[in-house]
mmCIF file of the N, C-alpha and C atoms, coordinates in Angstrom:
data_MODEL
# 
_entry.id   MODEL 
# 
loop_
_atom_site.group_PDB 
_atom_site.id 
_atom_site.type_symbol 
_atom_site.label_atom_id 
_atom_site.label_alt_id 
_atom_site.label_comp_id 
_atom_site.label_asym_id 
_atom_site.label_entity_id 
_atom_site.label_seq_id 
_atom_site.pdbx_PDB_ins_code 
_atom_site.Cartn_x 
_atom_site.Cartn_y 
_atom_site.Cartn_z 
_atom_site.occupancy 
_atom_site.B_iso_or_equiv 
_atom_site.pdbx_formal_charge 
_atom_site.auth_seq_id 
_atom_site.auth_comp_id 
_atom_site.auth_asym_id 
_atom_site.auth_atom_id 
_atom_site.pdbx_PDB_model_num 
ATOM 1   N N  . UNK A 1 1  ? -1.308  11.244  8.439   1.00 0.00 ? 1  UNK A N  1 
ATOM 2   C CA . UNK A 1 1  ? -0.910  9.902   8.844   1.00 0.00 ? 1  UNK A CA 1 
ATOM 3   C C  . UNK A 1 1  ? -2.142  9.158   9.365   1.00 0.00 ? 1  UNK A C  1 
ATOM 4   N N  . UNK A 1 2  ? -2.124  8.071   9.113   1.00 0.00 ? 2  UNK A N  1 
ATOM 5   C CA . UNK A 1 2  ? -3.356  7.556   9.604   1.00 0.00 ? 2  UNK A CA 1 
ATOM 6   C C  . UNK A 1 2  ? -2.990  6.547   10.720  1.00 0.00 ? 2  UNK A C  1 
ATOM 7   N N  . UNK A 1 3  ? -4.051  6.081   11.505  1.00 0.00 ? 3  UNK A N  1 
ATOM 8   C CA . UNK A 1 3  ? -3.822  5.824   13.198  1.00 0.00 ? 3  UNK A CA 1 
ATOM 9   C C  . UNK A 1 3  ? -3.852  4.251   12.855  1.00 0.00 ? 3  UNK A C  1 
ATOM 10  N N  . UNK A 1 4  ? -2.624  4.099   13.857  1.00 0.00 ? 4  UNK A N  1 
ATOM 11  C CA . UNK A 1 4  ? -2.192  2.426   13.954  1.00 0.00 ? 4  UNK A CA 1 
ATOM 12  C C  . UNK A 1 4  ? -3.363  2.018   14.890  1.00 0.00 ? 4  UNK A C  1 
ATOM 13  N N  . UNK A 1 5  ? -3.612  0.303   14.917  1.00 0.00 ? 5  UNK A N  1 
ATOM 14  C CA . UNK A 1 5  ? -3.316  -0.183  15.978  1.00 0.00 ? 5  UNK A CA 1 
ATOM 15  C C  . UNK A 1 5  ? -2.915  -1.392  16.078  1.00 0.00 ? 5  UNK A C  1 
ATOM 16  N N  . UNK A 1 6  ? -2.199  -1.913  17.425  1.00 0.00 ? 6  UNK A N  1 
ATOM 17  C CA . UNK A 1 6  ? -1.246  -3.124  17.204  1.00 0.00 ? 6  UNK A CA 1 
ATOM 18  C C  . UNK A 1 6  ? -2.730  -4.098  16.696  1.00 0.00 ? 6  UNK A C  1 
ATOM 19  N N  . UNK A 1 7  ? -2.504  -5.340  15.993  1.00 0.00 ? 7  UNK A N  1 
ATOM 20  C CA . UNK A 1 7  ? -3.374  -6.858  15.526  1.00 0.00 ? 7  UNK A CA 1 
ATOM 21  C C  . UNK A 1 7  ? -2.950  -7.451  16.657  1.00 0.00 ? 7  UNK A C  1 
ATOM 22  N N  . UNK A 1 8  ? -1.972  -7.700  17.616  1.00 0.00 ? 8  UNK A N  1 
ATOM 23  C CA . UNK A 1 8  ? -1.808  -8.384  18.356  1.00 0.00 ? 8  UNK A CA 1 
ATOM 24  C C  . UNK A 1 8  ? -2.593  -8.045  20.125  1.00 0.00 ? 8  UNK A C  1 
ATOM 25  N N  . UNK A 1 9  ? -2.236  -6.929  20.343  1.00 0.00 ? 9  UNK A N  1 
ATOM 26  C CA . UNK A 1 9  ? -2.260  -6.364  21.611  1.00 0.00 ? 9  UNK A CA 1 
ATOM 27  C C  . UNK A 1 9  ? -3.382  -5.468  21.532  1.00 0.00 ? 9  UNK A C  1 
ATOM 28  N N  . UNK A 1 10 ? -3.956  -4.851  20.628  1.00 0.00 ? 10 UNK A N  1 
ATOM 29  C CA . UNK A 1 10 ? -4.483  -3.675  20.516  1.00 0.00 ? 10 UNK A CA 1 
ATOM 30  C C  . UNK A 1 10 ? -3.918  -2.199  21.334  1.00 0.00 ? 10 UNK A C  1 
ATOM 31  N N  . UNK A 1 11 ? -2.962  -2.284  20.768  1.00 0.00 ? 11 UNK A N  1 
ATOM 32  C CA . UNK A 1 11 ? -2.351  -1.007  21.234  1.00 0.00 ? 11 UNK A CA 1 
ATOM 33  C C  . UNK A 1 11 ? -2.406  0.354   20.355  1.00 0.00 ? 11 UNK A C  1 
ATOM 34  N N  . UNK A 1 12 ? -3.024  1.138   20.845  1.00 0.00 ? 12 UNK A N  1 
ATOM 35  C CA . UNK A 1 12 ? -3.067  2.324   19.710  1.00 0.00 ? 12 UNK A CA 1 
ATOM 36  C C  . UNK A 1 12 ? -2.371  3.822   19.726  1.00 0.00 ? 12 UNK A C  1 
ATOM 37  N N  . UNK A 1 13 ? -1.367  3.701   20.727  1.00 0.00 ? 13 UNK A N  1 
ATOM 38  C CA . UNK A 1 13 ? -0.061  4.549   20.799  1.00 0.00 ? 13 UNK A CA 1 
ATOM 39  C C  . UNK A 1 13 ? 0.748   4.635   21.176  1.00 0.00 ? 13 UNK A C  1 
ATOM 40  N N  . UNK A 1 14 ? 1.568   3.552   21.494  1.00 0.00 ? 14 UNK A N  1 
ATOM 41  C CA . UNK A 1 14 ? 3.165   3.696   21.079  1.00 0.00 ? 14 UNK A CA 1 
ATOM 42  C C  . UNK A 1 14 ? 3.369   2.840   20.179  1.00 0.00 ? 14 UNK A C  1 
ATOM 43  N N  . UNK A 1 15 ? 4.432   3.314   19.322  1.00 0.00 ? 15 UNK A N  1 
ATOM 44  C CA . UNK A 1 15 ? 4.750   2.627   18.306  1.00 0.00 ? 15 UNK A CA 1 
ATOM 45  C C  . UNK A 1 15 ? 6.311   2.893   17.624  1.00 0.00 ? 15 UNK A C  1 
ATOM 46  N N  . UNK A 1 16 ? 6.767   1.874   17.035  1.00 0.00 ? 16 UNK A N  1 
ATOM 47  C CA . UNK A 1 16 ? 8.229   2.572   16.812  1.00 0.00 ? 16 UNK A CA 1 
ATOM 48  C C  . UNK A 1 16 ? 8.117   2.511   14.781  1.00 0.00 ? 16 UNK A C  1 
ATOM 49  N N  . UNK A 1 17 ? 8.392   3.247   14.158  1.00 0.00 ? 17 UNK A N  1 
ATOM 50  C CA . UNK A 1 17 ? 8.270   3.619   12.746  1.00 0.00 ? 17 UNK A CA 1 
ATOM 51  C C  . UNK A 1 17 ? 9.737   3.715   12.495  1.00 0.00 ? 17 UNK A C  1 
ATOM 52  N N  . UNK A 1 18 ? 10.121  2.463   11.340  1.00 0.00 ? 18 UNK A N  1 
ATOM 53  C CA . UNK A 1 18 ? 11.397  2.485   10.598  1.00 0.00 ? 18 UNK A CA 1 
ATOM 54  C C  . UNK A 1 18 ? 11.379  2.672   8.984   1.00 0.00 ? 18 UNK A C  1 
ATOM 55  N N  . UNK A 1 19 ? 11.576  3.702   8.855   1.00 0.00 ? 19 UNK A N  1 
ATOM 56  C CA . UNK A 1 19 ? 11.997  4.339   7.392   1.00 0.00 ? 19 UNK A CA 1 
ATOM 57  C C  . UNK A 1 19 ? 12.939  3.559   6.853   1.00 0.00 ? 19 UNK A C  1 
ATOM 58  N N  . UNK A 1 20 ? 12.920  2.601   5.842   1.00 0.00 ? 20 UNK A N  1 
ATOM 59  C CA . UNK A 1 20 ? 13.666  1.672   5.489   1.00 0.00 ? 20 UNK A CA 1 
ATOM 60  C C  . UNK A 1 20 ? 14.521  2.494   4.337   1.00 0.00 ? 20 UNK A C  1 
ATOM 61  N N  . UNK A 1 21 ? 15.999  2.370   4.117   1.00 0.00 ? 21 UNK A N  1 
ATOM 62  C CA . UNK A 1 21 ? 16.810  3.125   3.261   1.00 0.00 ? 21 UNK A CA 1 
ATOM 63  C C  . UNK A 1 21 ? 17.673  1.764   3.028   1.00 0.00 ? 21 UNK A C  1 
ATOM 64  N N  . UNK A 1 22 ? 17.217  1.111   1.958   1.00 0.00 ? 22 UNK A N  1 
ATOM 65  C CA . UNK A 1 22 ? 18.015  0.076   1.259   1.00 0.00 ? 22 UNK A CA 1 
ATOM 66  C C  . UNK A 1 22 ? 19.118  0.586   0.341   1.00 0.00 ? 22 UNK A C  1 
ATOM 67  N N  . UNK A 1 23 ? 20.224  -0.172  0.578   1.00 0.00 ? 23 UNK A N  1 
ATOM 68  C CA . UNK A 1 23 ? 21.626  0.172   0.144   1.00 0.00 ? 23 UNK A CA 1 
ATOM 69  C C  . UNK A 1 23 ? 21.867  -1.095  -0.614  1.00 0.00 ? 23 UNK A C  1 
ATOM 70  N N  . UNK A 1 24 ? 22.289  -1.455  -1.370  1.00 0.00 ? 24 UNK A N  1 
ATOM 71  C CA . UNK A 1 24 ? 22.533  -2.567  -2.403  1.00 0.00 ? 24 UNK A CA 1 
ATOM 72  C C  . UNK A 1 24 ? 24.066  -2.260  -2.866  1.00 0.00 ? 24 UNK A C  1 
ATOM 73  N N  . UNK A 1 25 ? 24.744  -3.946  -1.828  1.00 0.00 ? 25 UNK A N  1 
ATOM 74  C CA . UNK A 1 25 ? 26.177  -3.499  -2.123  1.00 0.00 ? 25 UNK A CA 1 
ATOM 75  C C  . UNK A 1 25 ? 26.397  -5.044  -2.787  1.00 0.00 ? 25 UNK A C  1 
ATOM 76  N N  . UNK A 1 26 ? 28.054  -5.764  -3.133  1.00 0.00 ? 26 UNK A N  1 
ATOM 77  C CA . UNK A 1 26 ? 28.865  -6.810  -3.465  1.00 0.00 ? 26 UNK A CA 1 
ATOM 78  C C  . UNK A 1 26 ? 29.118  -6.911  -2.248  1.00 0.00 ? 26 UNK A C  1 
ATOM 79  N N  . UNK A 1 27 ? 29.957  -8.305  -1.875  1.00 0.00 ? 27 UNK A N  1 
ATOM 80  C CA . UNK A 1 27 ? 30.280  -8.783  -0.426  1.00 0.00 ? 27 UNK A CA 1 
ATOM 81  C C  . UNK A 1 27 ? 31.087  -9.791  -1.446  1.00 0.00 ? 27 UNK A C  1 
ATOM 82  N N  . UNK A 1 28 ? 32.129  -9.828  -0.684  1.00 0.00 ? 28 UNK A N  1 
ATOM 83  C CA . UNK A 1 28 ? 33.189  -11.132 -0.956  1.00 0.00 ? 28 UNK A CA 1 
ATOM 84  C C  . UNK A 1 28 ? 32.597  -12.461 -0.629  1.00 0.00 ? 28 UNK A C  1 
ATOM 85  N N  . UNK A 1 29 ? 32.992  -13.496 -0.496  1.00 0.00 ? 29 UNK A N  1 
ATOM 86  C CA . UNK A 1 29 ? 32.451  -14.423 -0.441  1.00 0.00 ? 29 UNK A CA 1 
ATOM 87  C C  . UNK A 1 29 ? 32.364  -14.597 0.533   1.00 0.00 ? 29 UNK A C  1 
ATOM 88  N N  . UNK A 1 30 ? 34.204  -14.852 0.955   1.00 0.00 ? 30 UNK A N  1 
ATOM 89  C CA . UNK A 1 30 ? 35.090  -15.446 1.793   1.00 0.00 ? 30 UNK A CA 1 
ATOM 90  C C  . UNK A 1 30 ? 35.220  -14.663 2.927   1.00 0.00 ? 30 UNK A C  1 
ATOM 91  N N  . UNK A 1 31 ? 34.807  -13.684 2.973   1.00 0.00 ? 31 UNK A N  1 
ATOM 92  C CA . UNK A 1 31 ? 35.336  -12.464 3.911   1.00 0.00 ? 31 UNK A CA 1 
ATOM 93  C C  . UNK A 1 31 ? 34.176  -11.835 4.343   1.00 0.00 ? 31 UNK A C  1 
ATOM 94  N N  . UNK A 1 32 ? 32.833  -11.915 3.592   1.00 0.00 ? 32 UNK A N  1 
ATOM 95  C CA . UNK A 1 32 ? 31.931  -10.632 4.006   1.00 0.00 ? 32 UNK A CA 1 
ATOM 96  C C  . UNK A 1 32 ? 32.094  -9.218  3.828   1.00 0.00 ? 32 UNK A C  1 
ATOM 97  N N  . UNK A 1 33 ? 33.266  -9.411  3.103   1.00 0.00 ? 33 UNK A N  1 
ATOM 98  C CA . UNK A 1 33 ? 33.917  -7.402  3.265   1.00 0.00 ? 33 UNK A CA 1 
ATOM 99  C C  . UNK A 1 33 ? 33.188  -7.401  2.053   1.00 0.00 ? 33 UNK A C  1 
ATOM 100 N N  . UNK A 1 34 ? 32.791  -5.681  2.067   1.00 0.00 ? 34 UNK A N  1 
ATOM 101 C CA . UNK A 1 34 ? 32.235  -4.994  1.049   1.00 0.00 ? 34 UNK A CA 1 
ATOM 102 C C  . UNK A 1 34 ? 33.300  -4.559  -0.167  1.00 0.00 ? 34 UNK A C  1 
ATOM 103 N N  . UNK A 1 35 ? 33.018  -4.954  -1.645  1.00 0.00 ? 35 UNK A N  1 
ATOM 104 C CA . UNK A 1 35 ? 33.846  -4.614  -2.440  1.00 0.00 ? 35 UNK A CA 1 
ATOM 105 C C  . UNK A 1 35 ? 32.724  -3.221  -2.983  1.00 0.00 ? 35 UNK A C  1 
ATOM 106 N N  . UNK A 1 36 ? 31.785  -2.628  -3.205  1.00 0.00 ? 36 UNK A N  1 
ATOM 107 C CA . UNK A 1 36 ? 31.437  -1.981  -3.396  1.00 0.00 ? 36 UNK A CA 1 
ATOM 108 C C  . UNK A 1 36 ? 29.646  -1.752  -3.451  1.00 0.00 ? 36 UNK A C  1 
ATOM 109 N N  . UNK A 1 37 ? 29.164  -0.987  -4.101  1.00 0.00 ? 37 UNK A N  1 
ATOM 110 C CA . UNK A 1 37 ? 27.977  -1.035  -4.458  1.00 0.00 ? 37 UNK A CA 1 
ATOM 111 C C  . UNK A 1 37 ? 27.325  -1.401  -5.754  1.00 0.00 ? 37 UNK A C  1 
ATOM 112 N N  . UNK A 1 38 ? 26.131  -1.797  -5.991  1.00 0.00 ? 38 UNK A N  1 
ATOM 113 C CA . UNK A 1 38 ? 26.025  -2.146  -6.991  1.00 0.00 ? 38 UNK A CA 1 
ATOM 114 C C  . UNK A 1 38 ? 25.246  -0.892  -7.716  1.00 0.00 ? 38 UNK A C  1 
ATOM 115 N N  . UNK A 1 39 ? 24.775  -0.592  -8.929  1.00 0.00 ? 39 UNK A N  1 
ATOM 116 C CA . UNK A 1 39 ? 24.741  0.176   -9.604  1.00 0.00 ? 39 UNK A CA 1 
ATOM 117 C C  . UNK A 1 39 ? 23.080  -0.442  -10.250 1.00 0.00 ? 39 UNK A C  1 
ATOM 118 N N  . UNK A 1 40 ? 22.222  0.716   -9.976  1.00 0.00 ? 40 UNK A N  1 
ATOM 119 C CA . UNK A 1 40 ? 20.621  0.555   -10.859 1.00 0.00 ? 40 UNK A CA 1 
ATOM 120 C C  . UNK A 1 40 ? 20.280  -0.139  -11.937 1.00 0.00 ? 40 UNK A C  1 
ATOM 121 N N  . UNK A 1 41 ? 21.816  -0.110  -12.947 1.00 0.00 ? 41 UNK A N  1 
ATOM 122 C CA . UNK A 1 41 ? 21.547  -0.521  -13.848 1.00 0.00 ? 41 UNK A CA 1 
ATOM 123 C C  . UNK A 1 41 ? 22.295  -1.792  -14.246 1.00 0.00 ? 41 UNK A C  1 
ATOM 124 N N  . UNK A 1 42 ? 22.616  -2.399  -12.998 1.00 0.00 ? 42 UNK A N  1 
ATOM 125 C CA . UNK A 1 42 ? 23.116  -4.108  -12.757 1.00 0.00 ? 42 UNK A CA 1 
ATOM 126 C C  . UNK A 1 42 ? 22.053  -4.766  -13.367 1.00 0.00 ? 42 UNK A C  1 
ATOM 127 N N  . UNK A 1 43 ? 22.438  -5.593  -14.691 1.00 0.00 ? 43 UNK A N  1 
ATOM 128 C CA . UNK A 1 43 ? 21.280  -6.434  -15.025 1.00 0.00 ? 43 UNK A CA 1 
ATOM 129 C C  . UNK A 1 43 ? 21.212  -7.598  -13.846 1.00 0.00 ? 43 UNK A C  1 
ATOM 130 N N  . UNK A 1 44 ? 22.175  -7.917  -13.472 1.00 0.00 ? 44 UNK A N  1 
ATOM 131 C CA . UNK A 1 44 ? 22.281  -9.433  -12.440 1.00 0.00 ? 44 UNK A CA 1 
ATOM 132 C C  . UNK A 1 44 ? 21.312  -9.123  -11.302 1.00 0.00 ? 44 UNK A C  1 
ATOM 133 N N  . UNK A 1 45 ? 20.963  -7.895  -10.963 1.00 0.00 ? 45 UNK A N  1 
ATOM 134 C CA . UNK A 1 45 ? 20.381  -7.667  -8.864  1.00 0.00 ? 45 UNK A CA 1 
ATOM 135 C C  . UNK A 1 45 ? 19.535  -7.297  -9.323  1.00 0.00 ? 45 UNK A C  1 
ATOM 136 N N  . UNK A 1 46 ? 18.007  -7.968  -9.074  1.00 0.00 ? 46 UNK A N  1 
ATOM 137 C CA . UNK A 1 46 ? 17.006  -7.420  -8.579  1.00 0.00 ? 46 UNK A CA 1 
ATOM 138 C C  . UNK A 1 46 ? 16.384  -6.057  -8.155  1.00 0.00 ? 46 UNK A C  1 
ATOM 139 N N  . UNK A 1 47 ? 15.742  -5.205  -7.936  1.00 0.00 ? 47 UNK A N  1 
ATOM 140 C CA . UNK A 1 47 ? 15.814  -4.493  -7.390  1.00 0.00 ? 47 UNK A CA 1 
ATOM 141 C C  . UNK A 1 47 ? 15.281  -4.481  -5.943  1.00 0.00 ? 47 UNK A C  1 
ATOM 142 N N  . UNK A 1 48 ? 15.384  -3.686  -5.165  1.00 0.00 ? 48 UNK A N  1 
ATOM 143 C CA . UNK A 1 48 ? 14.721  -4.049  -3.662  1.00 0.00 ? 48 UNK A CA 1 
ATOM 144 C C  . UNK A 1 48 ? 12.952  -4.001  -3.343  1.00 0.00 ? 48 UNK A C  1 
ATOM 145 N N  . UNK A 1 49 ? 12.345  -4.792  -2.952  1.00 0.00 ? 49 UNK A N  1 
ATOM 146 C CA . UNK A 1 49 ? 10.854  -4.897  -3.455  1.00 0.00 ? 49 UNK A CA 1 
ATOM 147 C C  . UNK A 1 49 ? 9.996   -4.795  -2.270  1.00 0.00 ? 49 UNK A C  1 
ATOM 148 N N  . UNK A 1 50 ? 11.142  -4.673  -1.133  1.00 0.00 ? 50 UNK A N  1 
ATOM 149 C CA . UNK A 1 50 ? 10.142  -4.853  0.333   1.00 0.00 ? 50 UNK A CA 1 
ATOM 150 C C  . UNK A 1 50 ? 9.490   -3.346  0.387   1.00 0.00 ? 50 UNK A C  1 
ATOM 151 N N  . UNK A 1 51 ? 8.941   -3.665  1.779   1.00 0.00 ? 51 UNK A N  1 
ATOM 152 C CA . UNK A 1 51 ? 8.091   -2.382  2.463   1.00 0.00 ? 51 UNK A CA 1 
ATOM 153 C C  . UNK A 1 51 ? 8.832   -1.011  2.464   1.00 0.00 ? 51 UNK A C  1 
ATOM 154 N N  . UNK A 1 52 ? 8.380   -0.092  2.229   1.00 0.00 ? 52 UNK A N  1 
ATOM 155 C CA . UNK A 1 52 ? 9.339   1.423   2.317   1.00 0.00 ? 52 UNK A CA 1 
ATOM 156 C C  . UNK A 1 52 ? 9.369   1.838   3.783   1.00 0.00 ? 52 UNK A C  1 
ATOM 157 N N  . UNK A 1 53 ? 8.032   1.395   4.607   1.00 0.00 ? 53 UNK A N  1 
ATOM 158 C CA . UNK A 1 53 ? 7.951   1.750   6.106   1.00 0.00 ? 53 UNK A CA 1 
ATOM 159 C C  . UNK A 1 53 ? 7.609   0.853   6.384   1.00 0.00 ? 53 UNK A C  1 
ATOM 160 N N  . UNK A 1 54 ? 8.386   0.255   7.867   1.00 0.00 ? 54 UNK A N  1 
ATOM 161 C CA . UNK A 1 54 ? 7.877   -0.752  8.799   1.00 0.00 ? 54 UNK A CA 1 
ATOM 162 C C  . UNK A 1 54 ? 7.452   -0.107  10.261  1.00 0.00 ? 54 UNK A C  1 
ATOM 163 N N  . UNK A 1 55 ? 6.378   -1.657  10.575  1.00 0.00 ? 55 UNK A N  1 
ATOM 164 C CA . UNK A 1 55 ? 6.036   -0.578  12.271  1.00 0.00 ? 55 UNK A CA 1 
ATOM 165 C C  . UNK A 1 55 ? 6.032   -1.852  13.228  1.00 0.00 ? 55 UNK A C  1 
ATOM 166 N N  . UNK A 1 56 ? 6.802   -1.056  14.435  1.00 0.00 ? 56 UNK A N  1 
ATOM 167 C CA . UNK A 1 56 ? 6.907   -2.206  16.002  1.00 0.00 ? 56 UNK A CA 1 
ATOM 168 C C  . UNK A 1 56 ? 5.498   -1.233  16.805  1.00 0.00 ? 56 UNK A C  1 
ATOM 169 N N  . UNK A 1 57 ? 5.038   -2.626  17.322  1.00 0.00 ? 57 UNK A N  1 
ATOM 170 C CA . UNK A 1 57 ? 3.963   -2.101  18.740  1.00 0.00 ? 57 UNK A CA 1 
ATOM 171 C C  . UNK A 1 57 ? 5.169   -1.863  19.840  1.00 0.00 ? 57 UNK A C  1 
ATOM 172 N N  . UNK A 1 58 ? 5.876   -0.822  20.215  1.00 0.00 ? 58 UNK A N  1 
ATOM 173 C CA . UNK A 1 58 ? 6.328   -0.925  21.199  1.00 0.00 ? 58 UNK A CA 1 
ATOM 174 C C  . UNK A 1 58 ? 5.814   -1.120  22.417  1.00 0.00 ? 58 UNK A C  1 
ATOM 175 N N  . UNK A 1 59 ? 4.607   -1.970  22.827  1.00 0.00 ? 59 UNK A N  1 
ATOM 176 C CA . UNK A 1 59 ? 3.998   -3.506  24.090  1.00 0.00 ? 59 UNK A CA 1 
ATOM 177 C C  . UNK A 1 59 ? 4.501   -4.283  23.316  1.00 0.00 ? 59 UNK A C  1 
ATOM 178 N N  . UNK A 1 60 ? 3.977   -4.942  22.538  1.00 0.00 ? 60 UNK A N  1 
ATOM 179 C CA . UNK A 1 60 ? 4.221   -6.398  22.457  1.00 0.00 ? 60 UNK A CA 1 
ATOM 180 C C  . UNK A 1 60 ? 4.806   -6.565  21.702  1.00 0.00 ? 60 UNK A C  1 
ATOM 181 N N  . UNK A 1 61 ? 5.991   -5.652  20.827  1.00 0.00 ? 61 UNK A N  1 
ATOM 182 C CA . UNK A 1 61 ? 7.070   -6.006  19.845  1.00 0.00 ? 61 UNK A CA 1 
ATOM 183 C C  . UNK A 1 61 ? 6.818   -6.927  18.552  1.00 0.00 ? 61 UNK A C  1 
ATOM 184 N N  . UNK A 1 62 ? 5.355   -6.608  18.193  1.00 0.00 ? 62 UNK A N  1 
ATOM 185 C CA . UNK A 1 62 ? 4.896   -7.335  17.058  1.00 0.00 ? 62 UNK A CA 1 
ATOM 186 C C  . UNK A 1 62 ? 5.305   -6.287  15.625  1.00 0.00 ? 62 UNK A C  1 
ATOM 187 N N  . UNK A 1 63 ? 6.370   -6.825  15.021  1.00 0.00 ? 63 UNK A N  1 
ATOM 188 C CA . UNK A 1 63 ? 6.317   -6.102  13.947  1.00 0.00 ? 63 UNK A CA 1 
ATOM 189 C C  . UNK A 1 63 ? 5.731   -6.565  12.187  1.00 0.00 ? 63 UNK A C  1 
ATOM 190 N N  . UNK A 1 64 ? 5.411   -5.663  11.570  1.00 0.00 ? 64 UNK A N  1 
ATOM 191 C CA . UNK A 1 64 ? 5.209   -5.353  10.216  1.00 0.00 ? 64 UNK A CA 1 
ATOM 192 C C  . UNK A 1 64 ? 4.615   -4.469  9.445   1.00 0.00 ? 64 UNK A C  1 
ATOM 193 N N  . UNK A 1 65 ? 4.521   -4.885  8.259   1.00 0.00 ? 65 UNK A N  1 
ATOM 194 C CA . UNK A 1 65 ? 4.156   -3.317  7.334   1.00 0.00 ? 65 UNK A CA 1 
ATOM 195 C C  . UNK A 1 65 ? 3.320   -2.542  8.012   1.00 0.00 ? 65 UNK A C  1 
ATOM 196 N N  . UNK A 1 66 ? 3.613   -0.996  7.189   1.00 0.00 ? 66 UNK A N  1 
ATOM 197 C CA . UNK A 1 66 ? 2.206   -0.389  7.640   1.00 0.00 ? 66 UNK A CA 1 
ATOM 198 C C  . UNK A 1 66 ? 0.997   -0.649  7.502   1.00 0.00 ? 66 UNK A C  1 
ATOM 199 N N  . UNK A 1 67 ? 0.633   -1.022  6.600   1.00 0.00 ? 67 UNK A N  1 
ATOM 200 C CA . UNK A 1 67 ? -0.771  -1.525  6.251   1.00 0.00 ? 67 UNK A CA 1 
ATOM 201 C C  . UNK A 1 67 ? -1.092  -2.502  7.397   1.00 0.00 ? 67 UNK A C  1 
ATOM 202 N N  . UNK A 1 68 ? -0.714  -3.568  7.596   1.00 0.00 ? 68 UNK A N  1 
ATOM 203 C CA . UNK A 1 68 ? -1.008  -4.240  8.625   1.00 0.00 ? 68 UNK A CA 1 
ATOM 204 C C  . UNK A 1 68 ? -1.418  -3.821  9.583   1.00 0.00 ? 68 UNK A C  1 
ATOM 205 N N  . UNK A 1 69 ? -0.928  -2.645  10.312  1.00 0.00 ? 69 UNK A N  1 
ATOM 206 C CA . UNK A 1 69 ? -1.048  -2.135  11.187  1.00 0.00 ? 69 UNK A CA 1 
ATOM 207 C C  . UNK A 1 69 ? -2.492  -0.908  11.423  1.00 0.00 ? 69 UNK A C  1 
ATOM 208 N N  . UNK A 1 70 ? -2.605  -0.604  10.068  1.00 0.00 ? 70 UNK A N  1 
ATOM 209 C CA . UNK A 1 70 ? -3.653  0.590   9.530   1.00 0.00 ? 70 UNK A CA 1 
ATOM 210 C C  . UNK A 1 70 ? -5.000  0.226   9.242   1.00 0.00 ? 70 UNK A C  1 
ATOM 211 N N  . UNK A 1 71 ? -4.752  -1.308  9.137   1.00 0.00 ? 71 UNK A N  1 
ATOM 212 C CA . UNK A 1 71 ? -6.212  -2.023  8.312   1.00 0.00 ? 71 UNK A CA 1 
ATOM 213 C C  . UNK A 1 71 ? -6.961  -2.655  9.754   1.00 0.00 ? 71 UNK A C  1 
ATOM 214 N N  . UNK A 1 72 ? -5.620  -3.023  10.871  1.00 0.00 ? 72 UNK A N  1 
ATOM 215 C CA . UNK A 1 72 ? -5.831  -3.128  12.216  1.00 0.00 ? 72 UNK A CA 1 
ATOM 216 C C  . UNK A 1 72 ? -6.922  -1.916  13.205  1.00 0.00 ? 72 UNK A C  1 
ATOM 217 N N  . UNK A 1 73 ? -6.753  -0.541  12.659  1.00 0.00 ? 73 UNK A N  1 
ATOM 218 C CA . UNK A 1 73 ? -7.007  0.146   13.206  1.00 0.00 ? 73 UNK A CA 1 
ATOM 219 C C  . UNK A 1 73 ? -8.697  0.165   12.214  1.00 0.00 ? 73 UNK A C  1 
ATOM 220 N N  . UNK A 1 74 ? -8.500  -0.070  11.435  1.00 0.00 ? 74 UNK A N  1 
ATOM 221 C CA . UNK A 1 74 ? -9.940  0.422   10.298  1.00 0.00 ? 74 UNK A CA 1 
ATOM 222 C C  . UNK A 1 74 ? -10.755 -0.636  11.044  1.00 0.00 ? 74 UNK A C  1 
ATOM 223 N N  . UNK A 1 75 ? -10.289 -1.702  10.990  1.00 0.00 ? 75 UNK A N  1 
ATOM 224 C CA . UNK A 1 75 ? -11.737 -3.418  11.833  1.00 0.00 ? 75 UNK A CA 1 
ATOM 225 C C  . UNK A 1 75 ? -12.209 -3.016  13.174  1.00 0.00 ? 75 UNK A C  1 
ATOM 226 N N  . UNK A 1 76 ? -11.175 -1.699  13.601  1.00 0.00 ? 76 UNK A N  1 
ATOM 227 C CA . UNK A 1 76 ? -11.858 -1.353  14.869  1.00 0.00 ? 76 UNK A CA 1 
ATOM 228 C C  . UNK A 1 76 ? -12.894 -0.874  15.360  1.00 0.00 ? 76 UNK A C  1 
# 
């Protein structure tokens, strides 16, 4: 793993790391209720394109990608 540090605060250990697990469902319109999930091979949906890991400075609650955070630590 390679060593954060916050761009904002310069903080270089605590940190909170969210493993992002995207779920791709249908939603009613009218209701918000879930009618199901959608399926890989939905031509209509996109697929999901964001970050796989995100990171909080837990000081100053600055969040984003890892890289951000890694390229923070490399200018140091």
């Amino acid at each position: 793993m390679d060593p954060y540090t916050c761009p904002s605060c310069r903080n270089k250990m605590r940190f909170h790391i969210m493993d992002q697990q995207p779920v791709s469902v249908k939603l009613n319109p009218q209701t918000g209720e879930m009618i199901g999930y959608i399926d890989a091979t939905d031509m209509m949906a996109q697929p999901y394109k964001g970050e796989a890991r995100l990171v909080q400075c837990a000081l100053c609650g600055l969040n984003g990608g890892e890289a951000l955070f890694i390229k923070a630590a490399q200018r140091m």
